[in-house]
C-alpha positions, -999 to 999 in steps of 0.1 A, spaced: -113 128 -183 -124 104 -150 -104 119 -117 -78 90 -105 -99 83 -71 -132 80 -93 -115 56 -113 -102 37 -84 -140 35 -64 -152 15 -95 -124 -14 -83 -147 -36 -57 -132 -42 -24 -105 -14 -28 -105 17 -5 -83 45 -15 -65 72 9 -49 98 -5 -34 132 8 -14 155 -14 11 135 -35 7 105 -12 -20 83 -25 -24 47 -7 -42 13 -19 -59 -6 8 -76 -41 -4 -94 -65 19 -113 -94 14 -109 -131 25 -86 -149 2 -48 -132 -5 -51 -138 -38 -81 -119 -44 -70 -90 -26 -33 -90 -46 -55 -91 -74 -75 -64 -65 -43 -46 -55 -29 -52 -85 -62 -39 -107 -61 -5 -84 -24 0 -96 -29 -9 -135 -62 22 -131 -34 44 -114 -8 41 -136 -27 42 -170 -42 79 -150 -2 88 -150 9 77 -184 -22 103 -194 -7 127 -178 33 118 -188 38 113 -149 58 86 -136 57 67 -105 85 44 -88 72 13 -77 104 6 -56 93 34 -35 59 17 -27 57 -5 5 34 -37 10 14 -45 42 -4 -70 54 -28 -65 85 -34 -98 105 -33 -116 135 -7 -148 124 18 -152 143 47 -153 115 48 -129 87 31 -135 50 53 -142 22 29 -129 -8 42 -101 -31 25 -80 -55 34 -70 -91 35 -30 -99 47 -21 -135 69 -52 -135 85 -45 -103 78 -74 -78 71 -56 -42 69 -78 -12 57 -75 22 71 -58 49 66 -58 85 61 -24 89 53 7 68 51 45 70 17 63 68 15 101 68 41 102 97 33 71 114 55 36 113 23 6 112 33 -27 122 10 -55 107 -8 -64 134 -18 -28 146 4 -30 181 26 0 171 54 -16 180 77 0 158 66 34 160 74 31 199 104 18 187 108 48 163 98 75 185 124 59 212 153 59 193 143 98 180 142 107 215 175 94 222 196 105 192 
């Protein structure tokens, strides 16, 4: 059997970041609907690799980011499993709140209100 992250390098334009049981999809490209697309082809390789394995993963759970400079906020949303996920304007990576244009905004914001509370 093909490792999950050597399935997901043969999926052009998607990068793959993983650390223990936290495994991240990152497409780019210039047109959103090529890089939901491509999204959306790195999730169908990941989720065939856990039916294989009887493991099963929540969608819900999974977050959607778009990095850019626009001024208002994207609208697209992606399709896991049947689940519809849309975007957010900030996520959580390994510890750390990203806003979608990179300011880190809200992990200030985050780290703020811990101090405080």
């Amino acid at each position: 059997m093909v490792p999950l992250y050597d399935r997901l390098r043969t999926v052009k334009e998607l990068v793959t970041v993983g650390f223990a049981d936290n495994t991240n999809l990152l497409a780019y490209g210039t047109e959103t609907a090529q890089y939901m697309a491509t999204l959306e082809e790195g999730w169908a390789i990941y989720e065939t690799w856990a039916i294989e394995r009887a493991i099963a993963f929540e969608p819900a759970k999974s977050s959607l980011l778009h990095f850019c400079r626009a001024r208002a906020g994207r609208s697209e949303t992606v399709r896991l499993s049947g689940d519809v996920v849309t975007l957010q304007e900030s996520a959580r990576f390994l510890g750390v709140i990203l806003d979608r244009k990179l300011r880190f905004a809200a992990y200030k914001k985050h780290v703020i209100n811990r101090l405080y509370t």
